[in-house]
N, C-alpha and C positions, 0 to 999 in steps of 0.2 A: 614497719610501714603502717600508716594511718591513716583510718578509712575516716570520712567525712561522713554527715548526717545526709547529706543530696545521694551519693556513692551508695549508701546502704540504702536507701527509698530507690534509688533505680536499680540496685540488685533485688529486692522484692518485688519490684512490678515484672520486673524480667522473669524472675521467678512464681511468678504468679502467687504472691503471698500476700494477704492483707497484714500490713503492720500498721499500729495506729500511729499518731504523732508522737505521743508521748513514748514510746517504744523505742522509737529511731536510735536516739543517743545508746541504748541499753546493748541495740542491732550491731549500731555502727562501732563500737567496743569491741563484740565481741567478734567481727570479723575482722578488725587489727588483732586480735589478741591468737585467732587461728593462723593469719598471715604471717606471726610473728613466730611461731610453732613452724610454720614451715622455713623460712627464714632459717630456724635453731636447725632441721633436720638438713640442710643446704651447707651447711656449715661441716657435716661431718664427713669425715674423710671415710669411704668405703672401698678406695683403690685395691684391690684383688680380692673382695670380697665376692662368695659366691650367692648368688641370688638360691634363694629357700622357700620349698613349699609349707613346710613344720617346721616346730623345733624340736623335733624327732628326728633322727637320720632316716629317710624312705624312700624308696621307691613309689611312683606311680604306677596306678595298676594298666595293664595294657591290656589291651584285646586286639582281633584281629580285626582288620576292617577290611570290612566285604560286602557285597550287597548281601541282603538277606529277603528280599521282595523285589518283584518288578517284573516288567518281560507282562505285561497287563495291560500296553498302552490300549487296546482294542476298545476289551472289556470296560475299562475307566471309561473313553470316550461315547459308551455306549448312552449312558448315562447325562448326558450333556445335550444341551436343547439344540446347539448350535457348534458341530465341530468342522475344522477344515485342517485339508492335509497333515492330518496328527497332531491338531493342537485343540485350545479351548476356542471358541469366536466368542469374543464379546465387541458390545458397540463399540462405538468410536465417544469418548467423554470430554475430549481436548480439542476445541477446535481453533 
């Protein structure tokens, strides 16, 4: 696939990137040249392949999950200029 010089100036501004003029052509190369790398990697057949965290055989390490804090709502809203029925107030910003 190949990107044009308009294509790469409107993925820079999209991106919030200043690229000069003279740059463009150098941009617009090098995101056909990634486009074309994915294209390569599209192309490979991975049917039963297992998805991998390393290229070490491993496990992830697990823990339990549990609360470990909480049961404070009081306390927390004590602290707050403005609370109602167990929550924070704040104004209204959308009107």
């Amino acid at each position: 696939m190949s990107i044009d010089i308009e294509t790469a100036a409107r993925v820079a501004k999209l991106a919030r990137i200043r690229v000069e003029e003279d740059a463009l052509p150098a941009l617009a190369q090098e995101f056909s040249n990634i486009l074309g790398f994915i294209e390569q990697l599209n192309e490979v057949d991975v049917e039963g392949v297992e998805p991998m965290v390393s290229v070490e055989p491993m496990r992830l390490k697990r823990r339990q999950d549990g609360v470990t804090d909480g049961g404070m709502q009081d306390k927390i809203l004590s602290n707050a200029p403005d609370a109602r029925e167990g929550f924070f107030a704040v104004p209204k910003v959308v009107e």
